[in-house]
C-alpha positions as CSV (number, residue, x, y, z in Angstrom):
1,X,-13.9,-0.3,11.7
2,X,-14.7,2.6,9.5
3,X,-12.8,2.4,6.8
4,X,-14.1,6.0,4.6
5,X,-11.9,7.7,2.2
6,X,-10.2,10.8,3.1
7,X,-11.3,14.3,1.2
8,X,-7.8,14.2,-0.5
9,X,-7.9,10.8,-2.0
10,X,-11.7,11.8,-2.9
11,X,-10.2,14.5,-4.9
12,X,-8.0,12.4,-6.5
13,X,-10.5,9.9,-7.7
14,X,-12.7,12.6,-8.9
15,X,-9.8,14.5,-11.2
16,X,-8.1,11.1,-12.3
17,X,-11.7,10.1,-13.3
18,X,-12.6,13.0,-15.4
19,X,-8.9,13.5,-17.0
20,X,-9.0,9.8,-18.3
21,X,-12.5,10.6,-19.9
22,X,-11.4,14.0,-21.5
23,X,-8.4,11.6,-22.9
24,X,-10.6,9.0,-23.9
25,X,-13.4,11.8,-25.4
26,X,-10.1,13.3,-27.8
27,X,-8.5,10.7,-28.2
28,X,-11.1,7.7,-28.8
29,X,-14.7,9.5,-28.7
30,X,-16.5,6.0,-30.3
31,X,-15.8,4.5,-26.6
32,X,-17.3,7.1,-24.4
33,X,-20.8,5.3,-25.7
34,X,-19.0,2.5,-23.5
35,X,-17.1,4.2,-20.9
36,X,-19.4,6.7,-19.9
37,X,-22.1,5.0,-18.2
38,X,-19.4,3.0,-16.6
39,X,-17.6,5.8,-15.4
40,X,-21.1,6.8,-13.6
41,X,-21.7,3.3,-12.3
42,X,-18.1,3.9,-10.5
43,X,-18.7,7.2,-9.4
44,X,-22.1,6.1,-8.0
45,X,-20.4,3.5,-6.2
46,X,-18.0,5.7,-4.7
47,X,-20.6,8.4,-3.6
48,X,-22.8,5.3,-2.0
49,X,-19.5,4.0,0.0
50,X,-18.7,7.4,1.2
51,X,-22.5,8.4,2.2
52,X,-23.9,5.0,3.1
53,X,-27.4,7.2,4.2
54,X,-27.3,8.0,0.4
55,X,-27.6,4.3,-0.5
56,X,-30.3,3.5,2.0
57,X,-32.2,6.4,0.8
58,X,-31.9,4.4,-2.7
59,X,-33.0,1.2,-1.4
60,X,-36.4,2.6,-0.1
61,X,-37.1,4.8,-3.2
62,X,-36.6,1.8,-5.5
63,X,-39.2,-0.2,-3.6
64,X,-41.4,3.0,-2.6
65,X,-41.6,4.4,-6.1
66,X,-42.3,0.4,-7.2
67,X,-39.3,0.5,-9.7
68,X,-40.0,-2.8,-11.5
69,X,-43.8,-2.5,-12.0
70,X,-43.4,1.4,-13.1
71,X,-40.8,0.1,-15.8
72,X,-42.7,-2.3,-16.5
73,X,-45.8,-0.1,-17.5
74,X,-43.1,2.9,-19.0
75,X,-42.0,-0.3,-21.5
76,X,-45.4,-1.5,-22.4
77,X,-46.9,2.1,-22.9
78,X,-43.8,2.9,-25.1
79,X,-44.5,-0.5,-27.1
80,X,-40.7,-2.0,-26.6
81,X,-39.0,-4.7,-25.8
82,X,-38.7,-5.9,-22.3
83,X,-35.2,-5.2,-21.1
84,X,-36.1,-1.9,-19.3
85,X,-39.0,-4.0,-17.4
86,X,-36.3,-6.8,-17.2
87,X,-33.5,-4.2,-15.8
88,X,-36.5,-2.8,-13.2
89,X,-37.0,-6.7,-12.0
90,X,-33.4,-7.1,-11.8
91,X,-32.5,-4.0,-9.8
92,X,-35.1,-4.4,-6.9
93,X,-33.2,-7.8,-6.4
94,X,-30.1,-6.6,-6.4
95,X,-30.1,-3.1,-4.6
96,X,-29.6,-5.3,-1.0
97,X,-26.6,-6.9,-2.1
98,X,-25.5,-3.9,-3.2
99,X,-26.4,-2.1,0.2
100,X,-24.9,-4.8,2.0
101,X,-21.6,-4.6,-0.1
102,X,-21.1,-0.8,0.5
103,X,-21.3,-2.1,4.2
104,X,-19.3,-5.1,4.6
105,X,-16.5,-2.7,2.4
106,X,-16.5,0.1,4.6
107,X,-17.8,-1.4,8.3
108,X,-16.5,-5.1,7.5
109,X,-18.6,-8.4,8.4
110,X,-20.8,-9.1,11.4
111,X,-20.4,-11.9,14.0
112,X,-24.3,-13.0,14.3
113,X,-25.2,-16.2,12.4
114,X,-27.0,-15.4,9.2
115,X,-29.3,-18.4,9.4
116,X,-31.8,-17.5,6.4
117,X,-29.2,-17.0,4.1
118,X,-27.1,-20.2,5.1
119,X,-30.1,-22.7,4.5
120,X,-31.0,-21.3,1.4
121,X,-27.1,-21.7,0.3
122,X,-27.4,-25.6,1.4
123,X,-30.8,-26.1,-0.3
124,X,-29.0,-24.2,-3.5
125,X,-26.1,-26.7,-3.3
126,X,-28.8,-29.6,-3.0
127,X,-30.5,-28.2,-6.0
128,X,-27.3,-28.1,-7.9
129,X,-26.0,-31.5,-7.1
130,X,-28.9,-34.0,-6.7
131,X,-31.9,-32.3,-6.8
132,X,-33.9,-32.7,-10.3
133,X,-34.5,-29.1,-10.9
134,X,-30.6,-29.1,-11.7
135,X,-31.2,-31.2,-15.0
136,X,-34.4,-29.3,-15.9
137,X,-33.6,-25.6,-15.1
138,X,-30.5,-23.7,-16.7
139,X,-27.9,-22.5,-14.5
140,X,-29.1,-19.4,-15.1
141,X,-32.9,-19.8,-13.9
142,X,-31.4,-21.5,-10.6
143,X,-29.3,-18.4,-10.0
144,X,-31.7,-15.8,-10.6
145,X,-34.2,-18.7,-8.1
146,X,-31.0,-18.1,-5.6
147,X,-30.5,-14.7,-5.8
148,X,-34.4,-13.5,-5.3
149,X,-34.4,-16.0,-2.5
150,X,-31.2,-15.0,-0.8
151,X,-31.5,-11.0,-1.4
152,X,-34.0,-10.2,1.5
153,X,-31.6,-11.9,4.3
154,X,-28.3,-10.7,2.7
155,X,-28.0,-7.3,4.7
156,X,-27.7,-9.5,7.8
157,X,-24.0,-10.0,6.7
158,X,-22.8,-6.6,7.4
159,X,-21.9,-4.1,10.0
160,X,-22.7,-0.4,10.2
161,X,-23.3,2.3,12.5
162,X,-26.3,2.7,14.5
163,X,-27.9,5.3,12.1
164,X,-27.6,3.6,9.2
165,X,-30.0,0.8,10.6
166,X,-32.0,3.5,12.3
167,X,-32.7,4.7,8.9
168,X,-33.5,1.2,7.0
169,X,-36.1,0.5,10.1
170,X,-37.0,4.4,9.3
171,X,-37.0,3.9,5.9
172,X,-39.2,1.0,5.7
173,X,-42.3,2.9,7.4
174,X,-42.2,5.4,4.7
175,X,-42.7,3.3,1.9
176,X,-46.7,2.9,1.2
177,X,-46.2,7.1,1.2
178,X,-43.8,7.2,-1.1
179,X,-46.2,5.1,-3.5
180,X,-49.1,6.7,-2.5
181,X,-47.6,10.8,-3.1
182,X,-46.0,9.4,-6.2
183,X,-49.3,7.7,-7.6
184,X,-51.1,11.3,-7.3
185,X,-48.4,12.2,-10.5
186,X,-49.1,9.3,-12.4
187,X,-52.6,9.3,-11.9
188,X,-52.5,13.1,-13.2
189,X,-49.8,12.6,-15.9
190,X,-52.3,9.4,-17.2
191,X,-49.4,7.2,-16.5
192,X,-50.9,4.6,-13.8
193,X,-54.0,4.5,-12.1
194,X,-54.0,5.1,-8.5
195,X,-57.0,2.5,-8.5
196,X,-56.5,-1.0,-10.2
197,X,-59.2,-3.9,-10.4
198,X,-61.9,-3.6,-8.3
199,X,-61.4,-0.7,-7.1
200,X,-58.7,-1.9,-5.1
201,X,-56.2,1.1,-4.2
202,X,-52.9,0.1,-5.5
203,X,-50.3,3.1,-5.3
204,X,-47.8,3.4,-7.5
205,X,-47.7,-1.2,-7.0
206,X,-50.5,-3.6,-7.3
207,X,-52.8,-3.8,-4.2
208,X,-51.3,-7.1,-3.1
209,X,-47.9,-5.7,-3.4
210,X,-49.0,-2.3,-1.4
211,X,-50.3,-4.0,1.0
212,X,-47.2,-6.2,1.7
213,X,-45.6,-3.1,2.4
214,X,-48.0,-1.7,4.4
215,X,-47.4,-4.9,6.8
216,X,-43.5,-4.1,7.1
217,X,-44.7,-0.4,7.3
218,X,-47.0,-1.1,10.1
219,X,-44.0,-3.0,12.0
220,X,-41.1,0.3,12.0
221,X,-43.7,2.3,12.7
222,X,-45.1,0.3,15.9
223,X,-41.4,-0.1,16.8
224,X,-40.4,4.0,16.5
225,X,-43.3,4.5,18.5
226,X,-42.3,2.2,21.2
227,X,-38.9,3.7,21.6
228,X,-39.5,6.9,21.4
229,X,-43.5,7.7,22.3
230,X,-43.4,10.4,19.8
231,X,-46.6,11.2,17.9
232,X,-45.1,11.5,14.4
233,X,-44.8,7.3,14.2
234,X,-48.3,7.1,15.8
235,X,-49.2,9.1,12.8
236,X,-47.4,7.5,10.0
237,X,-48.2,4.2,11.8
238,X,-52.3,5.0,11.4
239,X,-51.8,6.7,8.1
240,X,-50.2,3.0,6.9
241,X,-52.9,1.3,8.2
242,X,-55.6,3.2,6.3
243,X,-53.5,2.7,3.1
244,X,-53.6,-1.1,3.5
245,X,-57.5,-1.2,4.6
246,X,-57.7,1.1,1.1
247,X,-55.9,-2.0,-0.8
248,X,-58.6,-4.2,0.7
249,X,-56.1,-7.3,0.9
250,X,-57.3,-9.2,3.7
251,X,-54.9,-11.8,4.5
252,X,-52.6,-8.7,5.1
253,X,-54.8,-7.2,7.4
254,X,-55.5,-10.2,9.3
255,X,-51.4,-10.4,10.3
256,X,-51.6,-6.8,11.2
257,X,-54.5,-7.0,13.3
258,X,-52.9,-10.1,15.1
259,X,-49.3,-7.7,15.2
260,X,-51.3,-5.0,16.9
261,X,-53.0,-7.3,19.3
262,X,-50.2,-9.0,20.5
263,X,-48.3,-6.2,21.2
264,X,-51.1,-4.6,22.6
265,X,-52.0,-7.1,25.1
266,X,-48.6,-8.2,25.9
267,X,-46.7,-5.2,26.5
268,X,-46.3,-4.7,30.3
269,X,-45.7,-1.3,32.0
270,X,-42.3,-1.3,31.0
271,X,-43.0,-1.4,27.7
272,X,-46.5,0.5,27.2
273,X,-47.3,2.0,29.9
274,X,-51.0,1.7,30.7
275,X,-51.6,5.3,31.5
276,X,-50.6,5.6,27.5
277,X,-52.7,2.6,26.4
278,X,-55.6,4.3,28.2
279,X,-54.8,7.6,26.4
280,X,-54.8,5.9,23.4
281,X,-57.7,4.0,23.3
282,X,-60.0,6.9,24.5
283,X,-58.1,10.1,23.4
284,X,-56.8,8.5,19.9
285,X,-60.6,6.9,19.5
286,X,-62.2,9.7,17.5
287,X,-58.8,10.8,15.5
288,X,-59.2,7.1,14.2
289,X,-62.4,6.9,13.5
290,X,-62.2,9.9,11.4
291,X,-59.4,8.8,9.8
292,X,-59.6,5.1,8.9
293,X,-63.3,4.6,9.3
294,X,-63.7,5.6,5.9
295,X,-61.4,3.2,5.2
296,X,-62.3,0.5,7.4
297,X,-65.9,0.6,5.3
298,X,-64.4,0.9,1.9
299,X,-62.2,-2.4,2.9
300,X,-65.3,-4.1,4.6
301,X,-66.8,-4.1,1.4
302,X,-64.7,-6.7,-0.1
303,X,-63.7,-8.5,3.4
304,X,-67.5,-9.3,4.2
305,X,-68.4,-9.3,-0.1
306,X,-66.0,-12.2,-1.1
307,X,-65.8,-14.2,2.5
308,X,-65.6,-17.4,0.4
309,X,-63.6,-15.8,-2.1
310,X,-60.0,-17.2,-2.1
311,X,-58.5,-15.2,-4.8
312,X,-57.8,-17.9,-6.5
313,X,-55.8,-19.7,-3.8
314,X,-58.5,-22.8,-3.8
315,X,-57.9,-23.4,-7.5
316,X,-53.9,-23.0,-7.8
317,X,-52.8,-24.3,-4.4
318,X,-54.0,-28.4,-5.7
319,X,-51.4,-28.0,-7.6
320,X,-48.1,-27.5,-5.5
321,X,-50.1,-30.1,-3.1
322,X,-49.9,-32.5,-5.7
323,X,-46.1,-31.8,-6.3
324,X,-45.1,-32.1,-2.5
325,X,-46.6,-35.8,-2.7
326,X,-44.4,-36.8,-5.0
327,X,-41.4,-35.5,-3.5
328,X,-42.5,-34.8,0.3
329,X,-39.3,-34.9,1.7
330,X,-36.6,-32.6,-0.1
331,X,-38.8,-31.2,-3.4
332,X,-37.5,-30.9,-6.4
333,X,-34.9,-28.1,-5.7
334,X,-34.8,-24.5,-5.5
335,X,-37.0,-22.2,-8.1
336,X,-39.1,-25.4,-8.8
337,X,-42.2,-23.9,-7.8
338,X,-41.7,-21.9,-11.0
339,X,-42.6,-25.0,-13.3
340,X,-45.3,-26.8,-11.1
341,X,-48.4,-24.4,-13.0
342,X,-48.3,-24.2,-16.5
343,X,-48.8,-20.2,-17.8
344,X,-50.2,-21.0,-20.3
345,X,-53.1,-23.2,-19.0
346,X,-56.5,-21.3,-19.4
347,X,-57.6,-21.8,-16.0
348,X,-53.8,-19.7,-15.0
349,X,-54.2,-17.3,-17.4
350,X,-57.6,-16.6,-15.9
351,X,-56.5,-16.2,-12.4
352,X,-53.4,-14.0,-14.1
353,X,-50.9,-15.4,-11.6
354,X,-49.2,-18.5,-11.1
355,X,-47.4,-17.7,-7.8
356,X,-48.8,-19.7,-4.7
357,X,-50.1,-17.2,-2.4
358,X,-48.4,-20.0,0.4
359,X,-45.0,-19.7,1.3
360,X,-44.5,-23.0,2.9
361,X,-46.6,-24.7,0.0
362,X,-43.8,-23.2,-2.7
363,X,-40.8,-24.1,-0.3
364,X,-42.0,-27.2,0.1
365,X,-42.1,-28.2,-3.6
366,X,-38.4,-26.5,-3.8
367,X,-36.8,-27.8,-0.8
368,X,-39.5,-30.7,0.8
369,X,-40.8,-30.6,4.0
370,X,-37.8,-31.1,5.7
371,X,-36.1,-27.9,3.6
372,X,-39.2,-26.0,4.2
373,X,-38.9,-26.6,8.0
374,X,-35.3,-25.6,7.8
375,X,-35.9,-22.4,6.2
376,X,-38.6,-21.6,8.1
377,X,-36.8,-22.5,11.8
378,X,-33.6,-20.8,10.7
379,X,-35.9,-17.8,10.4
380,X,-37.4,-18.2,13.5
381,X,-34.0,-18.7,15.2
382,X,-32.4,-15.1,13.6
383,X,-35.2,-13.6,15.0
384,X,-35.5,-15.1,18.0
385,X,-32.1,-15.1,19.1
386,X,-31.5,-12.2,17.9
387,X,-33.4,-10.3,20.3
388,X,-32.6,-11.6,23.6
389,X,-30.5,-8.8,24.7
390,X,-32.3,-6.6,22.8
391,X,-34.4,-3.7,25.2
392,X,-38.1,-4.8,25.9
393,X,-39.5,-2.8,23.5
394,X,-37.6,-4.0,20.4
395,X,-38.0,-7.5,21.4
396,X,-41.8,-7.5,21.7
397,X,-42.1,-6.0,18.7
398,X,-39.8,-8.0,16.3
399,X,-41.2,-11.0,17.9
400,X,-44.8,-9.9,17.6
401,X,-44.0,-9.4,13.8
402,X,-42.4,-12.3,13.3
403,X,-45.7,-14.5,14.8
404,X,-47.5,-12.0,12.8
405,X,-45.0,-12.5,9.3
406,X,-45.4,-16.7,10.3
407,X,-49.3,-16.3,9.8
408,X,-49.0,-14.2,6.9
409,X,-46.8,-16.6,5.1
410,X,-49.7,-19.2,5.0
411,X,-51.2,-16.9,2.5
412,X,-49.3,-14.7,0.4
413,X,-45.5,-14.7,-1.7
414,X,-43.9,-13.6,2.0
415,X,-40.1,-14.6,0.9
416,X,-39.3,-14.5,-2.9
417,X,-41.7,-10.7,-3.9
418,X,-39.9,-7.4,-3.4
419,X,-42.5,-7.1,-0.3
420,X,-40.0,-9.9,1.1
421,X,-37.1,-7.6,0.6
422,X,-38.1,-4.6,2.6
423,X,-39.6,-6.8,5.0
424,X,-36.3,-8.9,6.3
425,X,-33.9,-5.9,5.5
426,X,-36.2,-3.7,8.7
427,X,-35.7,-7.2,10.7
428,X,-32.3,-7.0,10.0
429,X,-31.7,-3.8,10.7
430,X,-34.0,-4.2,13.7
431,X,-31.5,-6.2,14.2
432,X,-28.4,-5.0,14.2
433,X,-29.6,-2.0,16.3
434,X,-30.4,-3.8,18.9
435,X,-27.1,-5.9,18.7
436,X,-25.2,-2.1,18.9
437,X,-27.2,-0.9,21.7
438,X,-27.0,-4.1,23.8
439,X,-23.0,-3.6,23.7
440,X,-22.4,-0.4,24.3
441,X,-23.5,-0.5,28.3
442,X,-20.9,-3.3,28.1
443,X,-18.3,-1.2,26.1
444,X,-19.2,1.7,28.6
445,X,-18.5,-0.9,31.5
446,X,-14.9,-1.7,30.5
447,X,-13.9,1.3,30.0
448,X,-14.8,2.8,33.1
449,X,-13.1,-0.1,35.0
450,X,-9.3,1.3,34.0
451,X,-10.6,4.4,35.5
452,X,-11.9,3.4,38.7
453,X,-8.2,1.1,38.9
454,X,-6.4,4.2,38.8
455,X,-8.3,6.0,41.4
């Protein structure tokens, strides 16, 4: 179903639109203040259902231009108040539901089981009802909890053509680029520093943050390569890789480095041929040392510096541990992690974060064990599922990422950052392409059997 507007009727839109504002502008001009930045919200929204590529372009500049943190920093530099940094937070959240409504509009609403999305709805209901994070949290606070928790799995609702999820999985490599080449500008204009503490390169994000992407990055890049063998994704997928060794996070590098292994090792012929596995290694050997061993080094540095350095993990994850034994088997309800550290403890402000840096340590004080296990298996079940008549290629690799997005979770914010976002809208639109191409030899089947009836 493609339900797009004809020219005519987008003519019509267009001239109604601006006559009623020319009314409005001679008639009333104190509501154009009002009506004018609505009238471009609507137009917007029109343009983004009739050129969904448009919107998918949006959803990868917000995150790849870091649209919340640069805000953030325009706010603070300009000394005011916090709804510009508050709009930035708000917008990276919502630009997936937004995507995913253009879809489900125009395409309508896919069969497959959005399993993600569907236990954090129950956990939200058991939050709500019985749960006591609904008598300390307003209802705003747990909505806001829902919504950051629910945006990364809500594209999995829709349907769209094949090129629409070609360019999301597309998309998603592209990202640490975009904050690299836009981090070269601010670092000129004096905005942001291209290099935060430590040296760390951080992009137009933090390093953490940079490096999160990096990961999903690293994933539609792999995947590209495997479908196609074309050296553009080999490329982007090396030039990625020396971005997140530049960031010097480690636990990200660690899931990439198991990604890569996996795939590497358990791709048969059919997949990765060996004759290009050979060519790799020995032809691609010198390329890479040229181009990441500088960056292997600089990241070494920190990797082999702080081996017993936990960022902070070691202090702040006592904490949530103490929390789950009081509640072990259902928490106490979604966004309670939020109010397990105290900011304003010295030892927090220290550390400057209060996240947990362990996704299945924050679940677990929101939703228990058993909620945490929920969340976690329904993941495992999208993904899994998901790919079984998917083509060899696509199935190693989403499952490869998923082991490798399972391991990273043990150690970073994985499900509630904007990192999370990107990261399960590529799965989903991994996804969803593979769903498309699985049918149509089946689609091609039936109707070519009509044919061959009438012959």
């Amino acid at each position: 179903m493609d339900t797009a507007f004809s020219p005519a009727f987008q003519r019509l839109v267009a001239a109604s639109g601006a006559l009623g504002l020319l009314v409005v502008a001679v008639l009333e001009p104190e509501y154009m203040v009002v009506l004018l930045p609505a009238a471009v919200a609507v137009f917007a929204a029109l343009a983004f259902y009739q050129f969904p590529l448009a919107m998918v372009c949006a959803l990868v500049l917000t995150y790849g231009l870091a649209l919340d943190i640069q805000l953030d920093v325009l706010t603070s530099a300009g000394g005011g108040g916090g709804g510009v940094a508050a709009l930035g937070a708000s917008v990276v959240k919502v630009v997936p539901f937004a995507l995913a409504g253009v879809l489900l509009v125009r395409y309508g609403l896919s069969s497959a089981i959005n399993w993600p999305f569907m236990a954090f709805v129950a956990i939200a209901g058991l939050s709500l009802a019985i749960l006591p994070i609904g008598r300390v949290a307003g209802f705003g606070d747990m909505a806001r909890s829902f919504i950051g928790s629910t945006a990364p799995f809500v594209l999995g609702f829709a349907l769209a053509p094949r090129r629409v999820w070609t360019a999301i999985c597309r998309g998603a490599a592209l990202v640490p680029v975009i904050s690299v080449i836009g981090s070269v500008f601010t670092e000129i204009a004096g905005l942001y520093p291209m290099f935060g503490n430590f040296g760390r390169f951080q992009g137009l994000h933090s390093a953490p943050f940079l490096a999160g992407f990096c990961v999903t990055a690293i994933f539609a890049s792999t995947l590209e390569y495997l479908r196609e063998f074309r050296l553009r994704w080999l490329l982007l997928g090396g030039a990625n890789l020396a971005i997140l060794l530049a960031t010097q996070a480690r636990a990200p590098f660690i899931a990439v480095g198991l990604f890569l292994l996996l795939v590497f090792v358990l791709s048969g012929p059919g997949i990765f041929p060996l004759k290009r596995k050979v060519d790799l290694v020995m032809g691609g050997m010198v390329p890479a040392l040229l181009l990441l061993g500088p960056a292997l080094l600089y990241a070494l540095q920190r990797f082999t510096g702080e081996s017993e350095n936990l960022s902070g993990r070691d202090i702040i994850w006592p904490y949530f541990l103490d929390a789950i034994e009081r509640r072990p088997l259902f928490g106490f309800g979604l966004g309670a992690g939020k109010l397990i550290v105290d900011p304003e403890d010295p030892t927090i402000k220290l550390l400057g974060s209060s996240a947990a840096h362990n996704e299945y340590l924050r679940l677990a004080v929101d939703a228990g064990v058993i909620g945490c296990a929920a969340i976690f298996l329904s993941i495992i079940i999208w993904i899994w599922n998901g790919t079984r008549r998917a083509r060899s290629a696509d199935q190693l690799v989403l499952r490869c990422a998923l082991v490798a997005a399972l391991l990273h979770s043990g150690f970073d914010n994985t499900l509630i950052a904007s990192t999370a976002v990107m990261q399960f809208c590529f799965f989903a639109a991994a996804l969803a392409r593979a769903r498309i191409e699985s049918e149509q030899p089946q689609r091609s089947r039936r109707s070519s059997s009509p044919r061959r009836a009438l012959a």
